[in-house]
N, CA and C of each residue as an Amber inpcrd file, in Angstrom:
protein
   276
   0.8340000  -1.1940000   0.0000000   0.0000000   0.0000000   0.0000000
   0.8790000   1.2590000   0.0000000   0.3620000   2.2950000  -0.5520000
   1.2050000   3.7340000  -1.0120000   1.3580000   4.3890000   0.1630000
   2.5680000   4.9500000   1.0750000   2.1920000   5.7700000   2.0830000
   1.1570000   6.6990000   1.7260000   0.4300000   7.1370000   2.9210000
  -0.6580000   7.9970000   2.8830000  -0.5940000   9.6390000   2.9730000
   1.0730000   9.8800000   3.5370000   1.5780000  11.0260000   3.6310000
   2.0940000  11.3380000   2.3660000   2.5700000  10.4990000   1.3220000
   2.9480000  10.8610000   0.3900000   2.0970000  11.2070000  -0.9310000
   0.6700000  10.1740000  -0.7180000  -0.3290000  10.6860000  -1.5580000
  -0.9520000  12.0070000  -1.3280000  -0.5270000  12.6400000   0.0100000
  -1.5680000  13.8980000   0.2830000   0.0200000  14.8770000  -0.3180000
   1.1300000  14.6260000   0.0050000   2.1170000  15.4210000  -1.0420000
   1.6060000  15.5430000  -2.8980000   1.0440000  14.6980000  -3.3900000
   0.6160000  14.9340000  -4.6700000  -0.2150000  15.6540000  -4.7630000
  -1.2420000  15.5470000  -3.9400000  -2.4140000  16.2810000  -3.5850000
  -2.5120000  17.7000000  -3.5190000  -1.5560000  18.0210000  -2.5960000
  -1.2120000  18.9960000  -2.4050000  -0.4780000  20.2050000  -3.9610000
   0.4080000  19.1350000  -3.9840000   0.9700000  20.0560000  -5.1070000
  -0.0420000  20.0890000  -6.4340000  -0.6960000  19.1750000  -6.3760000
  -1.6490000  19.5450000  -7.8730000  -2.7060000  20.8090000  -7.7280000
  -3.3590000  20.6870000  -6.0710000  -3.6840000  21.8030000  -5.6090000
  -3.4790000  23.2270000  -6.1420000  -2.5730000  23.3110000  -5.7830000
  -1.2060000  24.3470000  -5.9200000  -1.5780000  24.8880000  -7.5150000
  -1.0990000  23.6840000  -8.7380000  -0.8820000  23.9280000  -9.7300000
  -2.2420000  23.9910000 -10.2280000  -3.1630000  23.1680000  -9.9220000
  -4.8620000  23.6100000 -10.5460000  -5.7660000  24.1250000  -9.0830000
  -5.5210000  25.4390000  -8.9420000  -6.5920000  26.2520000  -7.8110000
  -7.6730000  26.1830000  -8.3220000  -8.7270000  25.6470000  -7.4540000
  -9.9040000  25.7850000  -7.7480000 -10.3850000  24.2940000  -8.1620000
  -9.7420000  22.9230000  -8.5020000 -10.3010000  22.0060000  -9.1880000
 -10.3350000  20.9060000  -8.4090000 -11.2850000  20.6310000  -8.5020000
 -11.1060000  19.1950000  -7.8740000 -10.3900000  17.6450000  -7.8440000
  -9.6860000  17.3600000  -6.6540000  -8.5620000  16.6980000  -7.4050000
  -9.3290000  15.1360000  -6.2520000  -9.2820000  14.4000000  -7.5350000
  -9.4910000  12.9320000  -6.5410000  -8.8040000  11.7190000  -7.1530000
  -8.6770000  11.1540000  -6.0840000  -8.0040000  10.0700000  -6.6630000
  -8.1000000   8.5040000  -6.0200000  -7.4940000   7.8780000  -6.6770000
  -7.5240000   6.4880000  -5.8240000  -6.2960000   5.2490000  -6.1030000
  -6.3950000   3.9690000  -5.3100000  -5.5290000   3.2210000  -5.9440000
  -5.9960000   1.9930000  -7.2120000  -5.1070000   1.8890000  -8.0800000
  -5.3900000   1.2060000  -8.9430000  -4.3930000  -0.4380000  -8.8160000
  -5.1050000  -1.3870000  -8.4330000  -4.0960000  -2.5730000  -7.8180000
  -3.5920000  -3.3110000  -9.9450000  -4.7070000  -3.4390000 -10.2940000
  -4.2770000  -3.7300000 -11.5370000  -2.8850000  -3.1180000 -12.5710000
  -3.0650000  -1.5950000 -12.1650000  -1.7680000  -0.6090000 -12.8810000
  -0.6070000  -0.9420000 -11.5150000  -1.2150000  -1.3870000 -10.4810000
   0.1830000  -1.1070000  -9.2300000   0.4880000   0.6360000  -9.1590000
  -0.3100000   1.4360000  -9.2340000  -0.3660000   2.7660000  -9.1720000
  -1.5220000   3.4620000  -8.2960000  -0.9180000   4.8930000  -8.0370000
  -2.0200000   5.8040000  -7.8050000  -2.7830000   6.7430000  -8.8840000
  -3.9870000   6.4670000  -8.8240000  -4.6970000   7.3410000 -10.0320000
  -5.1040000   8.4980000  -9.4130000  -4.7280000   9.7730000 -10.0830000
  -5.4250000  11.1440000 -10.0530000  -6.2170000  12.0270000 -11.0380000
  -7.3310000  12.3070000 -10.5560000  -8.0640000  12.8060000 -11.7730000
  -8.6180000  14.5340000 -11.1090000  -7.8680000  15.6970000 -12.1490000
  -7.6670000  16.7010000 -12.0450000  -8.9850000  17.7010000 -12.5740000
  -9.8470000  18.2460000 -11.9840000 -10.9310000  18.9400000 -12.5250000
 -12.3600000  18.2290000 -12.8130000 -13.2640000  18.3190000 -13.4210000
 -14.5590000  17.8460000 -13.9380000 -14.6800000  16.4180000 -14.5420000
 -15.4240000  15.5530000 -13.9790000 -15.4730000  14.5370000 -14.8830000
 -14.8980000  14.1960000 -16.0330000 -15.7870000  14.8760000 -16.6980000
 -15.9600000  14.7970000 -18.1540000 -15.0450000  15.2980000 -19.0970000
 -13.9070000  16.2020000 -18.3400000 -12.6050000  16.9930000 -19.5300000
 -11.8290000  16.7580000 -18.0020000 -11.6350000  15.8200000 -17.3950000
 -10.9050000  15.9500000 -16.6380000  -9.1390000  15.9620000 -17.0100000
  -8.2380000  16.1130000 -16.0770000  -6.8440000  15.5940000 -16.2390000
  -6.7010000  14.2060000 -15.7300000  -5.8750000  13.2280000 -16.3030000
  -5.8260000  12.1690000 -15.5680000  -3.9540000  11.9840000 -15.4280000
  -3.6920000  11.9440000 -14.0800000  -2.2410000  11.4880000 -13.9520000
  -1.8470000  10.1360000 -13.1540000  -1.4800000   9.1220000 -13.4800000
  -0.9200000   7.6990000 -12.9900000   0.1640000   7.6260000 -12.5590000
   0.4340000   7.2930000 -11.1990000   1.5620000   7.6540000 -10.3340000
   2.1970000   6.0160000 -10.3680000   3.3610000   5.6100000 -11.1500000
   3.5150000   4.0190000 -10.0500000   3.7370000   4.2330000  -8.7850000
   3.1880000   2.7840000  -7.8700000   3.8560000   2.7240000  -6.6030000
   5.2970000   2.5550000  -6.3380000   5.5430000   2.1600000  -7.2920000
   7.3400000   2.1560000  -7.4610000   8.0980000   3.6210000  -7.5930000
   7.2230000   4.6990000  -7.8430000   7.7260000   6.3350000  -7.7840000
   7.4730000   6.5160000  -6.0400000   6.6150000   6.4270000  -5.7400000
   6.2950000   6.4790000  -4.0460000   7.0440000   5.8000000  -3.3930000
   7.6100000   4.5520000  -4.0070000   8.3950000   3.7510000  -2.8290000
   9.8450000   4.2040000  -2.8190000  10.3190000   4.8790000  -3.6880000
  11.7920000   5.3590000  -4.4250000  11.5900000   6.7340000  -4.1460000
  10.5450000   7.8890000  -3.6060000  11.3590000   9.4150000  -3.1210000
  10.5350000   9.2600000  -1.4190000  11.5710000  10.2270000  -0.9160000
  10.6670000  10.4740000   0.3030000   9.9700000  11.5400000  -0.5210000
   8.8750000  11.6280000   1.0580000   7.6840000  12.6710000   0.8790000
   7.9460000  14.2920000   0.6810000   9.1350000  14.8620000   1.0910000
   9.7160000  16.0800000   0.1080000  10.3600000  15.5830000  -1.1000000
  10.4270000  14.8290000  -1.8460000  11.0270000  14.8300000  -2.7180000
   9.9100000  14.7050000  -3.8600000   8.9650000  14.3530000  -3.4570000
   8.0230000  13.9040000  -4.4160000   7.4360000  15.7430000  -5.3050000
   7.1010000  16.7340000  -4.8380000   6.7410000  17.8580000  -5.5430000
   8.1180000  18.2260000  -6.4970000   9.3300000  17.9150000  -5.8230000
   9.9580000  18.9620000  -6.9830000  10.4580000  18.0590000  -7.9610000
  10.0120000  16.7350000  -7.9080000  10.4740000  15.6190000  -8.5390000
   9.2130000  15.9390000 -10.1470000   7.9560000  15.5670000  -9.2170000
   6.8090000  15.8670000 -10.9700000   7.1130000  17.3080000 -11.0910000
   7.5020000  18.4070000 -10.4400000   8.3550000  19.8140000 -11.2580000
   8.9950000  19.4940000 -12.3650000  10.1210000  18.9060000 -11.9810000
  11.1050000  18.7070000 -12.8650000  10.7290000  17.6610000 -14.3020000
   9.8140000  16.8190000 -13.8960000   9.0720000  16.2100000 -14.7620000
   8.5890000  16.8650000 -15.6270000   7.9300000  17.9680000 -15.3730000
   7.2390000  18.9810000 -16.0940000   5.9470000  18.1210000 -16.1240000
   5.2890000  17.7650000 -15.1500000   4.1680000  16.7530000 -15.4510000
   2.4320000  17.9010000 -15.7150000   2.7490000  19.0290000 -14.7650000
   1.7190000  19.8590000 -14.8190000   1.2280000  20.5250000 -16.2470000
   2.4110000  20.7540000 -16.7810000   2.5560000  20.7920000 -18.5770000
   2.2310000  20.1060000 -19.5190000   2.7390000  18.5610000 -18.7460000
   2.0950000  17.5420000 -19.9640000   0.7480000  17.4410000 -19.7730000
   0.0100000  17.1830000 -18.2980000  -1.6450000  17.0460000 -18.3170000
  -2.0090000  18.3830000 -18.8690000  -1.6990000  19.8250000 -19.3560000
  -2.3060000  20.7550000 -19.5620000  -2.5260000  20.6180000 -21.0290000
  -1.4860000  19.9980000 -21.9310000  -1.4700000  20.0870000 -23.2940000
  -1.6190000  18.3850000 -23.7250000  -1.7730000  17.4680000 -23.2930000
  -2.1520000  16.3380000 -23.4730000  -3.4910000  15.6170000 -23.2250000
  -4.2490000  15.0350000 -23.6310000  -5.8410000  14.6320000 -23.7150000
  -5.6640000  13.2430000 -23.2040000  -4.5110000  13.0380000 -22.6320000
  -4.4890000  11.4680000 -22.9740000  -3.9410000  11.3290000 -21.0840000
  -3.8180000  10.4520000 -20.3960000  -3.2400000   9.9560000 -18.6150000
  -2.0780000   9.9670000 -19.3660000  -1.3740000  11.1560000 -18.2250000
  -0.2820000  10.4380000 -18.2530000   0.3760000   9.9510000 -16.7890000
   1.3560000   9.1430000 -17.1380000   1.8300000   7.8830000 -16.3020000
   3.0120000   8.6480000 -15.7390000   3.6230000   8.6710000 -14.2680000
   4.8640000   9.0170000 -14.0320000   5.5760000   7.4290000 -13.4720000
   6.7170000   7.4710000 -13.5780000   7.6300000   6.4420000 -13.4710000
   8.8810000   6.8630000 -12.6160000  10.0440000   6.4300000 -12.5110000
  11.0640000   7.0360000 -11.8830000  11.9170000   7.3660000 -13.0230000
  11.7320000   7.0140000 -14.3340000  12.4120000   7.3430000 -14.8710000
  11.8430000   8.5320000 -15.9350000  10.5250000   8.5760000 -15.1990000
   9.9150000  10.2620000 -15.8780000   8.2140000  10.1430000 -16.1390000
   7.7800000  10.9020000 -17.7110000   6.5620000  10.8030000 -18.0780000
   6.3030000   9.7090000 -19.1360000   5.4130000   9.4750000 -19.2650000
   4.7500000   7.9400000 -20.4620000   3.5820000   8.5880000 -20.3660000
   2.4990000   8.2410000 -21.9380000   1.6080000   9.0290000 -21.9730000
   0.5350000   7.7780000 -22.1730000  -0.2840000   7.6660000 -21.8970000
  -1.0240000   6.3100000 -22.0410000  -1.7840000   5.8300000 -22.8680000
């Protein structure tokens, strides 16, 4: 199971980057990931966290890590989940 301090670090920072939207999420045992879905149903953002990214940063490391990812960029201009990994973004 994903620490629980580290899912409210994602949380947080998507916060941050979409004010105002609703951010929910859950675990997905089939992907072995955390799913986040950014704004409205229906045009939402969708971002897929592996548990293998959670088990590999601590809980400060995790915001400036999808920074550097540029992950807030890819869900803004991409229609499609994308996936973070440790070794970055995958688009699904």
């Amino acid at each position: 199971m994903i620490n629980v301090e580290k899912v409210v670090a994602v949380r947080k920072y998507l916060s941050l980057e979409f004010p105002g939207l609703e951010i929910r999420d859950h675990y997905d045992s089939g992907r072995m990931a955390q799913c986040f879905e950014i704004g409205p149903e229906r045009t939402c953002f969708k971002a897929i966290l592996a548990e293998k990214f959670f088990e590999d940063h601590d809980e400060g490391e995790i915001a400036p890590t999808l920074k550097g990812f540029l992950l807030v960029e890819h869900l803004r201009e991409c229609d499609y989940p994308v996936i973070v990994t440790n070794e970055g973004l995958k688009i699904d």
